[in-house]
N, C-alpha and C positions, 0 to 999 in steps of 0.2 A: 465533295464531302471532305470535312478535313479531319475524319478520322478511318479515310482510306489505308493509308498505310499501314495504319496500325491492323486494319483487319489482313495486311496482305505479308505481315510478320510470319514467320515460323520459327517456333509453333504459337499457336495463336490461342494464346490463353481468353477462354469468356470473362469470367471472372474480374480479371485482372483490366479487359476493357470496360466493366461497367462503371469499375472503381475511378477509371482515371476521365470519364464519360465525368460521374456523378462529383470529384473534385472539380473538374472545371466550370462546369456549375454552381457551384456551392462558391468557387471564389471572385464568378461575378455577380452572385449576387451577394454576397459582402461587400463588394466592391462599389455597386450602388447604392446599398442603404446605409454603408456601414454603420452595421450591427453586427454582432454575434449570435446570429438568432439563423436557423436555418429556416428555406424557402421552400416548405414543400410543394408548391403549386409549379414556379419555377423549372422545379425539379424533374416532374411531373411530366411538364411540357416539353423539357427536355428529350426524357425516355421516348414518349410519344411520336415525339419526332423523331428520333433515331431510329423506332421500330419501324415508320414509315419509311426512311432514306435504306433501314436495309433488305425491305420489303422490293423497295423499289430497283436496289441492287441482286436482290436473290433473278427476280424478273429480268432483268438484264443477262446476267448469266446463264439464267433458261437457256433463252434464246438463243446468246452467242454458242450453246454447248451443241445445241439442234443444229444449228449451223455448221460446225466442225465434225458432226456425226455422219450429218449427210454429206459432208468433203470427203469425209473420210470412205465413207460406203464408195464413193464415184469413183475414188483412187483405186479401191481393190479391186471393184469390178473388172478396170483396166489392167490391172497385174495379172489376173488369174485368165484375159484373155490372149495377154502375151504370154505365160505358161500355155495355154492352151495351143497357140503358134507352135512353140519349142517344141512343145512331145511331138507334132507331127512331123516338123524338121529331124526330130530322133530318129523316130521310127525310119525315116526316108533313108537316112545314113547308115540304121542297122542293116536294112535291106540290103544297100548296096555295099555294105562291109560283107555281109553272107555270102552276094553275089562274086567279089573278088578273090574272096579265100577258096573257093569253090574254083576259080578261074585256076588260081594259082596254084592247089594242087592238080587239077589236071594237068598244067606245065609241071610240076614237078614229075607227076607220074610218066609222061611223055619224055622228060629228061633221064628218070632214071634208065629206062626200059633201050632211050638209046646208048647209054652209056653200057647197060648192059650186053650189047649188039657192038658197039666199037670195042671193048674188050674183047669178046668172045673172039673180035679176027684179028686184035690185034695181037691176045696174048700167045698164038702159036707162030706170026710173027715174028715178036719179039724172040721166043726161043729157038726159032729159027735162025734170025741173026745172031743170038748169043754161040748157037751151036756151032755155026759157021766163022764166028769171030775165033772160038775153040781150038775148031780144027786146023783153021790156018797157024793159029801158035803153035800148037800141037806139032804141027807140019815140021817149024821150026829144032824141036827137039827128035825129030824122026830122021834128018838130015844129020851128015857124017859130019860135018864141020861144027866151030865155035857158034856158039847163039849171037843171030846179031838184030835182034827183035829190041827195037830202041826204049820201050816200055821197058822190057826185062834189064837193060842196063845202064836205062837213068835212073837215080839215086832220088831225083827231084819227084818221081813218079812212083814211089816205092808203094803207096796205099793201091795203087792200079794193078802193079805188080805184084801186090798179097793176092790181091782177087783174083788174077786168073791164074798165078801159082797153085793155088791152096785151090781151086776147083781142077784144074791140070793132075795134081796129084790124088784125088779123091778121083778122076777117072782115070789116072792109072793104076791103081790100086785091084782095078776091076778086070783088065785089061793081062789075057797069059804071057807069064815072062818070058817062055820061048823066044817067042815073035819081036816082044817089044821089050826086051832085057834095055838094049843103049838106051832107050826114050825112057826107059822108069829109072834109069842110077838118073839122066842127068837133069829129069823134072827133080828129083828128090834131094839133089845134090844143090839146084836152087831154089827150092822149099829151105833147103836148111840155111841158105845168105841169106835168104829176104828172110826167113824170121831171126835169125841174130843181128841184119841189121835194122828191125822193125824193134829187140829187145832193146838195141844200141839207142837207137832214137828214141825210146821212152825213157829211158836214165838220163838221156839230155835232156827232153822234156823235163822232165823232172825236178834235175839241178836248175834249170830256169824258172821252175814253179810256175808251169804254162800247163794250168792243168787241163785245158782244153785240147791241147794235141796229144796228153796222156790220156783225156778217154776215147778220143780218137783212134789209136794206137792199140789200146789194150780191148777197145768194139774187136778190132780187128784180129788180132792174136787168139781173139777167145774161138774163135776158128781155127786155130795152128795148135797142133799138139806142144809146143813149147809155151802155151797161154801160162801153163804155172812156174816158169820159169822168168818171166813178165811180174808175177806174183812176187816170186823170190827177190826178184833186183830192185823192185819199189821195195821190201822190205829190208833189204839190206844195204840200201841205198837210206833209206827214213832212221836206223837205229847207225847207220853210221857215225864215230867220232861220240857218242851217248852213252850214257851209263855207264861212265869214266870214274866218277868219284866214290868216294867212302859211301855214300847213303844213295846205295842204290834205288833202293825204296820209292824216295821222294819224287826221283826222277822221273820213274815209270809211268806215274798219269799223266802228267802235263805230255809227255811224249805221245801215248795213245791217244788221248783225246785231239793232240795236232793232227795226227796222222789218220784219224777215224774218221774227219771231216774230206779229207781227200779223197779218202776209200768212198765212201758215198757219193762224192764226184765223180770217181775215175771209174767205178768195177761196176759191175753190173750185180756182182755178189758179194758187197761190202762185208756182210758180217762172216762168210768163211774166209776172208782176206783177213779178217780182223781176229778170228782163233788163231789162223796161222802166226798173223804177228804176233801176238801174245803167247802163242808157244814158242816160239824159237824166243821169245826172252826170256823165259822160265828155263828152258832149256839150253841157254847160250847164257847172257853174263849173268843171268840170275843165280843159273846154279853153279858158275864158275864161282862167283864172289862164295856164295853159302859151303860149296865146298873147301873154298883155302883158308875158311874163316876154320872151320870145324876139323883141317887137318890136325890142328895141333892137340892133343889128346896129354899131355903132360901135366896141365893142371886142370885136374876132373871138376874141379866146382866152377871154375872157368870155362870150361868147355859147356858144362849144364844151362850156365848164363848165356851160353851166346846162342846154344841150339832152343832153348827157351825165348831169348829174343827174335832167332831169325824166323822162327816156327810161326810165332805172333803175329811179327811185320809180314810173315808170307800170307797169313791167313787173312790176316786184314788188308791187304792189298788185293786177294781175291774178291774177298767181299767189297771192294772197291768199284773193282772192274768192272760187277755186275752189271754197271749202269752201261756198257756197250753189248751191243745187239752181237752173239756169237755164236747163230745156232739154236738147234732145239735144245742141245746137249745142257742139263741143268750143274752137272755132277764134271762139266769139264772142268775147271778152276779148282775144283777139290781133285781131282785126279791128276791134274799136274803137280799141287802142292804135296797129296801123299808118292809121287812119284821118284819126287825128289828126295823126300825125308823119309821113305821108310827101312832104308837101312839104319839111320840114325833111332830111328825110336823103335825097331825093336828089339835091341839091347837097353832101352832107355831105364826099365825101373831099376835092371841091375848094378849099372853106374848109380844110382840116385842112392837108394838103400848103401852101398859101398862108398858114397860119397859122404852120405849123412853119417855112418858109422867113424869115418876116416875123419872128418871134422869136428864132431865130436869129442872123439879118444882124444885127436890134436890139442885142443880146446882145455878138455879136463888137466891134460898131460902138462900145458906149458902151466895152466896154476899150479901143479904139484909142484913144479921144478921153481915158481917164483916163491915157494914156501920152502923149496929145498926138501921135501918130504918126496920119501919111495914109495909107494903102493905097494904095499903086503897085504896077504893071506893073513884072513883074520879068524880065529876058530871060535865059533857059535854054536848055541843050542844050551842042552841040558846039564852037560860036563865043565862046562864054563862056568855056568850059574851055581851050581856047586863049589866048586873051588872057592869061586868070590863070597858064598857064604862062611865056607870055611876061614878063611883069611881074617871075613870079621869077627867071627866067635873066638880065634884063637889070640887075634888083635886085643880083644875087650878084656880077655881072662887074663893073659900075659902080660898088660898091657906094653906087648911090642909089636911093631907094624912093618910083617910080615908082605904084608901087600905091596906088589909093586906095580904103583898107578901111576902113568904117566896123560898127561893132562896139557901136553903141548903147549905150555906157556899161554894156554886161552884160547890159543887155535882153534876154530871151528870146521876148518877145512870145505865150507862151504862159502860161497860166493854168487850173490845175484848177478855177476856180470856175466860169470860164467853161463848161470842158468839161462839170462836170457837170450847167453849168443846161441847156447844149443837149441832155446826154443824158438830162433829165430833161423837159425838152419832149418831147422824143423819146417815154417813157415816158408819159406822160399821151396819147399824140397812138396809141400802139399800146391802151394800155388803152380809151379812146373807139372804135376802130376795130374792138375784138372785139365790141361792146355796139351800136354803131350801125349797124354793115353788114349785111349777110346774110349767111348762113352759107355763101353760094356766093362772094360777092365778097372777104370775109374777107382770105383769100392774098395775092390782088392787091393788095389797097388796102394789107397789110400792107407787102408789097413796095413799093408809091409810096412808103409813108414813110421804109421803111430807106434807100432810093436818096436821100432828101432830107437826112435825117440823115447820111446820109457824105456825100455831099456837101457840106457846109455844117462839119462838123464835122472832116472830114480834106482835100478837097479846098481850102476855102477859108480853115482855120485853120491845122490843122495843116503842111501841106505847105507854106501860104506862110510861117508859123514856120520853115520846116527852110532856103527858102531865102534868107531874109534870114541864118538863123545859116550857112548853106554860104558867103556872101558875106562872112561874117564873120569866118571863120578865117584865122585869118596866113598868109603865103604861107612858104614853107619857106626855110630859112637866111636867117635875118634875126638881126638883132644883139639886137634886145629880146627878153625873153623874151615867148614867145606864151600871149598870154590863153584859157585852154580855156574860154569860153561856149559853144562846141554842144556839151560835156558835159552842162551842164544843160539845151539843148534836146533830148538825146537823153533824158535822164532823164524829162522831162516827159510826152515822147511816149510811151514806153513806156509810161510811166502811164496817158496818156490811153488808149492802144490796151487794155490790161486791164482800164480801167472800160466800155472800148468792149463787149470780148468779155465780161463780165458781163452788159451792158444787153440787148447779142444773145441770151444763153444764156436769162434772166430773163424777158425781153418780146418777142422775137423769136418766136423759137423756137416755144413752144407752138401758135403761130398760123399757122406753116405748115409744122409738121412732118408727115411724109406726105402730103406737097403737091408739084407739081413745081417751085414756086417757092422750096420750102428749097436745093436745089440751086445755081438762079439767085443766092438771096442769099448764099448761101455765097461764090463765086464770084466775084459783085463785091466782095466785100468780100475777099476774098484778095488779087483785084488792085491795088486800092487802097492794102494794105498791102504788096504788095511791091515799089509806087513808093514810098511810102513809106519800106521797109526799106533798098531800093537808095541814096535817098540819104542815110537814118543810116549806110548802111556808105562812102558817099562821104564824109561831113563827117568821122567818123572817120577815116577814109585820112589827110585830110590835118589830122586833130591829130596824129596819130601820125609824119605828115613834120613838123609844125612842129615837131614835138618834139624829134625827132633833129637836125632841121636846125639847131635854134638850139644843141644841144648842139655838134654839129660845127663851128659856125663860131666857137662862145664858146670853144671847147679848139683851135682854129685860130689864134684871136685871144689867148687868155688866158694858155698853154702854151707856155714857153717852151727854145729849144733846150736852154740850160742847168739845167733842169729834172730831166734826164734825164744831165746830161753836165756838172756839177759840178766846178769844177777844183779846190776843197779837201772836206776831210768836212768833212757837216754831219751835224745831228740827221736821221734817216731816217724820215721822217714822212710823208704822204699831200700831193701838189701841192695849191696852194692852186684851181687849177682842176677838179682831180676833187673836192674836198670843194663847192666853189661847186655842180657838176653834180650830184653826190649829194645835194646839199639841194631842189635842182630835183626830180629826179626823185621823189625820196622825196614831197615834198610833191602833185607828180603824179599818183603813183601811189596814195596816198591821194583826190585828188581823183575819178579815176578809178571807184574803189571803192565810194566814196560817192555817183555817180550811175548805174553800170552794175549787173549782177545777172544771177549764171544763166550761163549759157553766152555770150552778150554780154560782160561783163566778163571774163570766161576767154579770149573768141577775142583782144581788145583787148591784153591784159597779156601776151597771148603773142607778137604780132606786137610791139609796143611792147618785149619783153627782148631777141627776134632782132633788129631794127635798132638796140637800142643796142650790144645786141654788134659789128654789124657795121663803126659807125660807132669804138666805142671800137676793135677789131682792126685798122682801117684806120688810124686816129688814131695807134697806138702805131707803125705801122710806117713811119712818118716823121721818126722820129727815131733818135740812133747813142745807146750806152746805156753804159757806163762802170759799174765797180761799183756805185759809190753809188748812178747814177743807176738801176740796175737793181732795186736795193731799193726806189727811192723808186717806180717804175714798178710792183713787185710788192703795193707800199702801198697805192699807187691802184688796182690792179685788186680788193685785197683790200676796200676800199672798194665798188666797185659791187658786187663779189658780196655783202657783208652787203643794199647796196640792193637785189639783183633777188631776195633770198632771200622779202622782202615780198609780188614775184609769186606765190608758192605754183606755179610750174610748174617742173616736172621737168626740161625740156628749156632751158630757160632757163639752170638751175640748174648744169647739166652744160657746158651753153658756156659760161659762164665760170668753172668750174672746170677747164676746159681752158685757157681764155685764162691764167689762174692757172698752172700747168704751163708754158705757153710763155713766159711771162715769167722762171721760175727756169728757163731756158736761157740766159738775158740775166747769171746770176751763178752755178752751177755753174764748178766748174775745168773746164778742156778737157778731161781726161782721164777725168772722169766725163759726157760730153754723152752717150756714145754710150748707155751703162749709163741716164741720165736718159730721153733718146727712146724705149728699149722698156717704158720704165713702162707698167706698167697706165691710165694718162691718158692717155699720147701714144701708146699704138703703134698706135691705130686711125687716126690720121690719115696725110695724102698728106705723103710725103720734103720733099717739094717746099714745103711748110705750113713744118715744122720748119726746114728750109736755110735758108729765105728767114727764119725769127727768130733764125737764131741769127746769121747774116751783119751784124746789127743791133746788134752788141756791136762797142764801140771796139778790142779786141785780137783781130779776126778775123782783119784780114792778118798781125797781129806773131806774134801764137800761131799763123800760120799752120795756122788753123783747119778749111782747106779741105781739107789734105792727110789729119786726122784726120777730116774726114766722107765719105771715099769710100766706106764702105760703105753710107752714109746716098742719097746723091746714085746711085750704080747701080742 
């Protein structure tokens, strides 16, 4: 067929053969008519026949598949009767597997049984001849002369000569010294050579790193009461020439872990070989070095650092260790390290607190001297603050100035360098104090330091800072303008007080939080700060009176009647006195800003806008105002409002945009006042406010002004 192939394709599309079946058709019969006319008959005959050829091929492959099925049947059949062979061949094998192992333990049983029967005669025997091999040694030390038993004084035979030494002396032991005094000194007297030189020979051993004849050696020893002196000499033999240099520390693992691998070789009880080694180094250069480190006591913050470092490196070298097998003992490696150091720590917090105290004072002491200033006694409270009002009231009236204020050239006597080396003393002295205390004392010692650190650092700096600057502030209405230095002593403080409350939060804190002492430090340290804060808010008080006051007595002094009450026009321009105080103040108010922050600067700039209002309100109504001079007055108030605009406060803002308002009463026509007063600016205020500014105008009697505010005034 010659579209065998095609059906023996995969995969074998139908379809797709009838298509190329029904083209090959189709192009001979074009082929012979040529026409373009299709041949359905042709076509036909085609199909017809192909259904036939694959009829006749379906039939063919019947057959062959019947054929192949019943090959296939014939094959199995023969497989499953050679399985069938096999399992009997199994079975036959398992049998006779049953039957041998059954054989073979009964020889075993029969073996054991006579093994057990050649022991039973040979092992008394044997202790028979050992007994007899005994007493003829024996023999030899019962005799009046030198031993000449060639075992006992070959050197080559020395492990032969342990064994019957060391059993020799364990039956003499037993044996009344009456009788046998000579035979027990001179077994005993060569018990003690053969094991010195059984010691001897394991320190060679040793030094040759032939660790097979040192477990050898030390099998044998651990029979001789000198076994821990066997111990001793591998130990001091292993740390020989070691732990020489400056960092002892370093050295100690790589040593043990050498020497731990041998002990596992050589002892039979590595890990008590291995406390012992580890204490004799705790207790040999360990605590040598620790101690000649800590003799020297001369400089206590030196000495803090070293017993703080060696404290550390000991502790963490114990925690090291852990990793060798030493015993049940959990608590040994800490009981060596507190072994060592507990003379050291406990005098420890009293050196710390007298440490922190002593660098401290130091500290504060060498700023004084680079400022060249003494520290004095400075007298506070009630009796001071009197005086100093005294001084100004008699200042103001006299005006002489009585007061003798000294102001240190700007001096603030405060210094961030300083603060943060004491709070960094501080820090060292709390870090020491978690590491060297106990986990019980911790709190407390925590707390003696906090207490010494504020102390020293707000009691005895800061605060006498605050009252040299409270002493240093100008006294109120004074003609010079007042130098603002306790701005920058407040600035400083606050600073210092926020590196304070970090060092608290940082190093404080962790060490007695959930303690009842967090409480306690919390608490002095509030207090502290709120003598403190009390008199940052008193030295402010009175910058904020000097302020005013020198503003008051400069526009008292400087402001003149004709200021305001001009007997020709002039240019209507701002008094040369309110531009003098506006460049004051502005430049204040900057000063201000640039040492306060927060709420502080906000409370400051707030009270500091009401008493200049107050001061400028009282100020303007001391004078009678005339047209021009009402411009010139509305100039100047326009003036400070641009300055207090700088405050950013609202309230500020609005008094003197009212001040503003009651000044244009002082140049409105009469006949608009009444209409001006219920403005949205003025009609919140008292009658009585307005009356009394507008009374303040040069044609209040002429314009008889009084008659047109009777509505105002009922």
């Amino acid at each position: 067929m010659i579209y065998m192939k095609e059906l023996e394709q995969e995969p074998f599309d139908p379809e797709a053969f009838v298509e190329k079946l029904a083209k090959r058709t189709m192009q001979v019969s074009f082929k012979d008519s040529d026409k373009d006319q299709l041949d359905p008959i042709a076509l036909q005959e085609t199909f017809l026949q192909a259904i036939k050829d694959l009829q006749m091929l379906q039939e063919r492959q019947y057959r062959k598949c019947a054929r192949l099925e019943q090959q296939c049947q014939e094959e199995e059949h023969g497989h499953w009767q050679e399985v069938a062979q096999l399992q009997d061949k199994n079975k036959a094998a398992v049998g006779m597997f049953q039957e041998l192992d059954e054989r073979i333990n009964y020889v075993a049983t029969k073996v054991i049984h006579l093994g057990d029967q050649l022991e039973s005669v040979n092992t008394p025997r044997s202790r028979a001849v050992e007994a007899q091999r005994l007493m003829s040694h024996f023999a030899e030390f019962l005799s009046s002369g030198p031993i000449t038993l060639d075992v006992l004084l070959n050197k080559s035979q020395i492990d032969e000569a342990a064994d019957i030494i060391q059993k020799l002396h364990l039956i003499a032991q037993e044996l009344p010294s009456d009788k046998f005094e000579g035979a027990k000194k001179k077994i005993a007297s060569k018990y003690d050579e053969i094991e010195k030189l059984l010691i001897e020979a394991f320190v060679t051993a040793h030094m040759q790193e032939d660790t097979a004849r040192m477990k050898e050696i030390a099998a044998i020893l651990s029979h001789f009461k000198g076994y821990t002196q066997c111990i001793d000499a591998f130990i001091e033999q292993s740390q020989m020439s070691t732990l020489e240099g400056k960092n002892v520390f370093r050295d100690v693992i790589p040593l043990c872990r050498k020497n731990y691998e041998i002990m596992k070789e050589v002892f039979l009880n590595p890990e008590q070989v291995m406390a012992k080694f580890i204490l004799n180094i705790y207790h040999g250069k360990l605590q040598t070095h620790i101690v000649t480190i800590l003799s020297d006591k001369k400089d206590t913050n030196l000495y803090l650092e070293n017993l703080y470092d060696l404290y550390s490196r000991t502790v963490q070298l114990s925690n090291d260790l852990m990793m060798f097998d030493m015993g049940n003992d959990e608590m040994f490696l800490s009981k060596l390290t507190q072994n060592i150091f507990q003379k050291y720590l406990e005098n420890y917090i009293g050196m710390e607190l007298r440490n922190l105290k002593e660098c401290s004072v130091a500290s504060i002491q060498k700023f004084y001297d680079s400022k060249s200033h003494h520290k004095r006694q400075i007298q506070t409270g009630g009796f001071q603050d009197l005086r100093r009002d005294l001084q100004a009231v008699i200042g103001t009236r006299t005006n002489i100035n009585i007061a003798q204020i000294d102001d240190y050239g700007g001096e603030t006597f405060l210094s961030m360098e300083v603060a943060k080396l004491l709070l960094q003393t501080g820090k060292q002295a709390f870090k020491r104090c978690t590491v060297l205390s106990k986990q019980t004392d911790q709190a407390a010692h925590a707390q003696l330091i906090f207490d010494v650190l504020l102390n020293q650092l707000l009691a005895e700096y800061v605060d006498y800072a605050l009252e040299l600057g409270l002493q240093a502030v100008p006294i109120p209405e004074t003609k010079v303008q007042p130098q603002l230095y306790f701005l920058q002593v407040a600035s400083q403080t606050n600073e210092i007080v926020h590196y304070l409350d970090m060092e608290t939060l940082h190093s404080l804190l962790p060490i007695i939080v959930s303690t009842p002492k967090h409480t306690e430090c919390l608490n002095k340290k509030r207090q502290m700060l709120e003598q403190i804060e009390t008199k940052l808010d008193t030295g402010l008080d009175r910058i904020l009176s000097a302020i005013v006051g020198w503003v008051k007595i400069y526009l008292q002094t400087e402001q003149k009647k004709s200021d305001f009450k001009p007997e020709a026009d002039l240019d209507t321009m701002a008094s040369p006195a309110c531009l003098a105080v506006v460049q004051y103040i502005s430049n204040t108010i900057k000063r201000i800003k640039s040492c306060l922050d927060g709420k502080n600067a906000e409370s400051v700039l707030l009270e500091l806008g009401i008493r200049l209002h107050r001061v400028i309100y009282e100020h303007l109504q001391q004078f009678q105002f005339n047209s021009v001079g009402a411009m010139i007055a509305i100039m100047d108030v326009n003036e400070y409002r641009k300055c207090v605009k700088d405050l950013n406060i609202p309230l500020v803002n609005t008094l003197f945009d009212t001040l503003h308002a009651l000044c244009n009463l002082l140049l409105v026509k009469p006949e608009n006042l009444k209409q001006v007063c219920s403005g949205e600016t003025l009609a919140g205020l008292d009658n009585s406010i307005l009356v009394n500014f507008i009374q303040l105008r040069t044609d209040y009697k002429t314009q008889k002004l009084a008659a047109s505010l009777k509505g105002l005034t009922t």
